[in-house]
C-alpha positions in Angstrom: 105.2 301.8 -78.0 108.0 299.7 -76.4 108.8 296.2 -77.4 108.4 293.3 -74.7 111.1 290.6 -74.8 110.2 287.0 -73.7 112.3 286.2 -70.8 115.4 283.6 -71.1 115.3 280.2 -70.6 117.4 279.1 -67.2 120.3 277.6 -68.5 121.8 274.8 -66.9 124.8 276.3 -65.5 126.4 276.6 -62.3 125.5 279.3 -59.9 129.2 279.9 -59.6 128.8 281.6 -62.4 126.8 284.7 -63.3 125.1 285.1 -66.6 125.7 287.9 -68.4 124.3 287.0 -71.9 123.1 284.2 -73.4 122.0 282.8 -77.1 120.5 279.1 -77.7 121.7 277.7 -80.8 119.8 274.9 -80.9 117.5 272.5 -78.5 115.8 269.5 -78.3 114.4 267.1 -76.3 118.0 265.5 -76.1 120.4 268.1 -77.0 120.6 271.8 -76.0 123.3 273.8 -77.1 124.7 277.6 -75.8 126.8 280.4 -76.1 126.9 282.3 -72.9 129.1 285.5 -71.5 129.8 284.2 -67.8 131.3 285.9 -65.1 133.4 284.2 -62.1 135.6 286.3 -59.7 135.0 289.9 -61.6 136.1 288.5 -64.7 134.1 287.8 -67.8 134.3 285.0 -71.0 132.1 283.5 -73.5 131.4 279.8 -73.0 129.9 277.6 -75.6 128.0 275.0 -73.9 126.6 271.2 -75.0 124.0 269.4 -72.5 122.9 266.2 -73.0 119.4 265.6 -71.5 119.8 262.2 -69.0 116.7 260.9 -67.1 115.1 264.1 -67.1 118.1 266.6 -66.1 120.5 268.5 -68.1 124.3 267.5 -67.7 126.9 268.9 -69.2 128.8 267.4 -72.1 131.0 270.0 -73.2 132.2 273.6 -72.5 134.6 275.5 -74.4 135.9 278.8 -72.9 137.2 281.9 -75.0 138.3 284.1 -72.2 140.1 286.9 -74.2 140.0 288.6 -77.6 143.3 287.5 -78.8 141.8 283.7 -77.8 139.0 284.6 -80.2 141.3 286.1 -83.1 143.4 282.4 -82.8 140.2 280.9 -82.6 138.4 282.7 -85.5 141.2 282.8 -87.8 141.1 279.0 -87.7 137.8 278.2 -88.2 137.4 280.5 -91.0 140.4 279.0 -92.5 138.8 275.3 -91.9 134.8 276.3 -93.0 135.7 275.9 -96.3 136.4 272.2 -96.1 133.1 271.6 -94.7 131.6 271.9 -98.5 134.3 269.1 -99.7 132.2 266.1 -100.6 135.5 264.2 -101.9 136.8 261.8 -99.3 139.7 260.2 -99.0 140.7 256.4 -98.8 143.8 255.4 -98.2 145.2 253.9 -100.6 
């Protein structure tokens, strides 16, 4: 018995690109956001992708491009040396 897999959703991308991969991370009515493996010219990278829905189309608010692994390792190594701020509830006021 083989398992069926629901077809992706058409990302709003351009058809410069090819799609490779793709994962939504979240979406709704307003707001869908992506991370995508895209291809342009024989080359590949991930993309992570923020659309705003305006009068009925997606646009494009952000893109950010990892196009390497040592871009991800500089990347990586930052956030998970950041992520533990996000639990802080102290904030500071100037004094």
């Amino acid at each position: 018995m083989s398992e069926q897999k629901e077809p992706k959703e058409q990302l709003p991308i351009s058809s410069f690109y090819k799609v490779i991969d793709q994962v939504t991370i979240f979406k709704s009515e307003k707001w869908w956001e992506a991370i995508v493996v895209i291809e342009s010219f024989g080359r590949r990278s991930i993309a992570m992708y923020l659309w705003q829905s305006r009068d009925g189309k997606w646009k494009r608010k952000h893109k950010f491009q990892i196009r390497n692994p040592e871009e991800w390792e500089k990347v990586k190594t930052t956030v998970d040396l950041l992520t533990p701020k996000l639990s802080s509830s102290k904030v500071s006021m100037p004094s």
